[in-house]
C-alpha positions in Angstrom: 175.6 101.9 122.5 178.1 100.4 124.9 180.7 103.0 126.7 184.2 104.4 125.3 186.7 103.5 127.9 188.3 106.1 130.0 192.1 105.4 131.2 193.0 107.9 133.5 196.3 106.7 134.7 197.7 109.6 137.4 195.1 112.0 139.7 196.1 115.2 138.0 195.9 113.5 134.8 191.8 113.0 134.8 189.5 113.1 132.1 187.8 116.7 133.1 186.0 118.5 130.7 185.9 115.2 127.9 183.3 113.9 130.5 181.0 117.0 129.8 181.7 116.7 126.0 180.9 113.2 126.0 177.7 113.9 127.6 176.6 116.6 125.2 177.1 114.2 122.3 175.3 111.3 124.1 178.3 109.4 124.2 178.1 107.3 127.3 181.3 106.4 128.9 183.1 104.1 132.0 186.3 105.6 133.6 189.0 103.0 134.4 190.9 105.0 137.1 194.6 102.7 137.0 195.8 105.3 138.8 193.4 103.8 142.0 194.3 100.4 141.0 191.2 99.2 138.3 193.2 96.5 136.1 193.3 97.5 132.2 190.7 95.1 130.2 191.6 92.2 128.7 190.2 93.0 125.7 188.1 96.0 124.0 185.2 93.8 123.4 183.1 95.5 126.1 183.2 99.0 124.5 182.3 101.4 121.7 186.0 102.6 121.6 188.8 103.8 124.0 190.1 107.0 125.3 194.0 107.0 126.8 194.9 110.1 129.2 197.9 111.6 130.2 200.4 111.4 132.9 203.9 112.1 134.3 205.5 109.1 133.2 207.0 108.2 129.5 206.5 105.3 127.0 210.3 104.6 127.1 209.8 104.0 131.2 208.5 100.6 129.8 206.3 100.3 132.7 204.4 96.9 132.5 200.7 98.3 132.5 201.8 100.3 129.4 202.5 97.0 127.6 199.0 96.0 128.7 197.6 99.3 127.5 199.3 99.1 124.0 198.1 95.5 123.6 194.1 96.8 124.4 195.3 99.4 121.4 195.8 96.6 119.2 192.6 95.1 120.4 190.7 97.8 119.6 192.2 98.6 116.6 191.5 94.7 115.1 187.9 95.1 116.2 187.3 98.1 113.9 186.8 100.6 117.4 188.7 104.1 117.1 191.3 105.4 120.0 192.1 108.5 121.3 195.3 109.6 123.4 196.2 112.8 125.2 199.7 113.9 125.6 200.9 110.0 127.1 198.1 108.9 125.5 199.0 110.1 122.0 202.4 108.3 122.7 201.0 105.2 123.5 199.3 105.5 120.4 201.7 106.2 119.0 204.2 103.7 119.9 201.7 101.0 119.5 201.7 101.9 116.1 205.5 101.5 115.6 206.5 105.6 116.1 209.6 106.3 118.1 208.8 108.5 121.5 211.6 110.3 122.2 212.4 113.6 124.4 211.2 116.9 122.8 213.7 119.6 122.3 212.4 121.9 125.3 209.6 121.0 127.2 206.3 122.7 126.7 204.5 123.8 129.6 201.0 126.2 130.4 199.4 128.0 127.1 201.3 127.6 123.4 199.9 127.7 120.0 199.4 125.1 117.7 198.8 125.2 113.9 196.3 123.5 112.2 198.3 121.6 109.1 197.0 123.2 105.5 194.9 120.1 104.5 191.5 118.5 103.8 192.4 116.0 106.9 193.2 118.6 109.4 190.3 120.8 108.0 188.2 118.2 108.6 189.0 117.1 111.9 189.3 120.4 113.5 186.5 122.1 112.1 189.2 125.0 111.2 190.9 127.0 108.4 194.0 125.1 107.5 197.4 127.4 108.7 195.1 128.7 111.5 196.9 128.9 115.2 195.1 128.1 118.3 195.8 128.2 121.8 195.8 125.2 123.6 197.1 124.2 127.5 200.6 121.8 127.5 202.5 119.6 130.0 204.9 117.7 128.5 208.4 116.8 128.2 208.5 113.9 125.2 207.4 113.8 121.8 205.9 111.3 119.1 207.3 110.6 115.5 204.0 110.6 113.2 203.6 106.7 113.0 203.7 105.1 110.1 200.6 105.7 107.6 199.0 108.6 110.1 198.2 112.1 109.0 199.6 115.0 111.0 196.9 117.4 111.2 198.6 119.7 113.6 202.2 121.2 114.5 203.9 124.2 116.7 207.4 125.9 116.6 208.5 123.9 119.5 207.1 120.8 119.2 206.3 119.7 115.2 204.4 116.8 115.7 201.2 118.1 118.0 198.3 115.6 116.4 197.9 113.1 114.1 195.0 110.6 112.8 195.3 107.0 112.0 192.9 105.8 109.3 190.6 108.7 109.6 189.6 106.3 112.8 192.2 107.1 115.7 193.4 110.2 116.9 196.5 111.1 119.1 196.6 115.1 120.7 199.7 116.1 122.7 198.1 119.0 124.2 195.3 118.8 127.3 191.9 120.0 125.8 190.5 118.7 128.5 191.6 121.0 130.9 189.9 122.7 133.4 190.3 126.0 136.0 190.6 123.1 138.4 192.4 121.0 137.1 195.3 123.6 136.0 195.3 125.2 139.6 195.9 121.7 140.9 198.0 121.6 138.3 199.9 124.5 139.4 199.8 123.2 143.1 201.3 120.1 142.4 204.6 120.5 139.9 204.5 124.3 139.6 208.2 124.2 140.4 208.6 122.7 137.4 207.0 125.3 135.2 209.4 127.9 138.0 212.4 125.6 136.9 211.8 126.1 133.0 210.6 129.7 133.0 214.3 130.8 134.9 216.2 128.4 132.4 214.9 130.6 129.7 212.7 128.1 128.3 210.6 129.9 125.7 207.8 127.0 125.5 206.6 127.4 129.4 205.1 130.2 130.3 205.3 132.1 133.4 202.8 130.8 136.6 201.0 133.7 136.3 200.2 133.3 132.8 199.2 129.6 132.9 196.5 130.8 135.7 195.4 133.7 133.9 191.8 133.9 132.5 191.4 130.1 132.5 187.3 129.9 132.8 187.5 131.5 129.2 190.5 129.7 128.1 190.0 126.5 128.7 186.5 127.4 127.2 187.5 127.9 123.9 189.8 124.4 124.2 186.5 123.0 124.9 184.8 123.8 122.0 187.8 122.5 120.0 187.3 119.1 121.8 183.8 118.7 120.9 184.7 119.5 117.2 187.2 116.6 117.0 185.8 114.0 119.7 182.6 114.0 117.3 184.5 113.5 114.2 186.2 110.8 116.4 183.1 109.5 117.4 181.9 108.8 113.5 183.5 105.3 114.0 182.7 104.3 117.3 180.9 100.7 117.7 176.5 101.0 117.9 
């Protein structure tokens, strides 16, 4: 099988845990680190499908790479491949796919729910009772509209649009299931006064510092498993 394509576009924003997943389903996979300068293919030609990561910046900061990026999304799309996104991912997706990205109410930030939507879709995807809620880890400031033809298979009180599916092919998460206890201590290092800034505004979507580092080996544990449910959905259509 050729490799899905990794985009990891900022250092925080790296592909963690989905490289252990990938490995348990004997998907074989090449990271394309823009963040250390590796141009974006050309073309999707070379790979079984593509997965976008996150990263600090937004869709509407236009940046030129992200035009490049949403092109490849086309690419792949035309040759039959399946795409995932997480958090900037999803809105790339997103917006490749004519959605509007805009800034969410209040910015989510450290451990919210999410509810899985009551339908065969979502059921299917998640491996989960429909109307169940789940705990996953969130960094994020903007928001996708569903595009148009997608599926919503899961929503949360402060942010309705959470994931979607395009086709039963391409899938869009704005919450990190790929986190790990590293990655959210670095995390924490890094823009903690962020989360600080939120949690004294009042902000009921970020939760306190000490509660985004609590119990994270079991945690981000749980997320995991979640992950390997939908990533091997997902990988149903990749290219053989």
């Amino acid at each position: 099988m050729k490799p899905v394509a990794i985009l990891q576009h900022t250092e925080i924003g790296a592909p963690g845990a989905l490289l252990d997943v990938f490995d348990r389903l004997d998907i074989p996979w090449q990271r394309i680190a823009i963040v250390n300068g590796d141009p974006i293919p050309q073309n999707a030609e070379p790979y079984a499908g593509l997965v976008l990561m996150g990263g600090y910046m937004g869709v509407n900061d236009r940046l030129p790479w992200m035009l490049q990026e949403m092109a490849l999304i086309h690419d792949a799309d035309a040759r039959g491949l399946p795409v995932a996104g997480h958090c900037l991912g999803s809105q790339l997706l997103a917006h490749a796919f004519g959605a509007e990205i805009r800034r969410n109410p209040v910015k989510e930030i450290g451990w919210q729910r999410i509810r899985v939507e009551p339908d065969a879709t979502a059921e299917a995807w998640f491996g989960l009772p429909g109307g169940s809620e789940h705990e996953v880890f969130q960094w994020h400031g903007d928001t996708f509209d569903i595009p148009p033809g997608a599926v919503r298979i899961a929503g949360s009180a402060h942010c309705a649009n959470q994931a979607y599916v395009i086709g039963d092919r391409h899938l869009g998460m704005q919450f990190h299931l790929e986190m790990t206890p590293d990655l959210i201590a670095r995390s924490l290092a890094r823009n903690g006064h962020e989360l600080d800034r939120e949690v004294a505004q009042g902000n009921p979507a970020a939760g306190s510092r000490a509660d985004t580092a609590a119990d994270s080996e079991r945690r981000t544990a749980v997320m995991h498993d979640m992950m390997t449910r939908l990533y091997r959905r997902w990988s149903r259509a990749l290219a053989r």
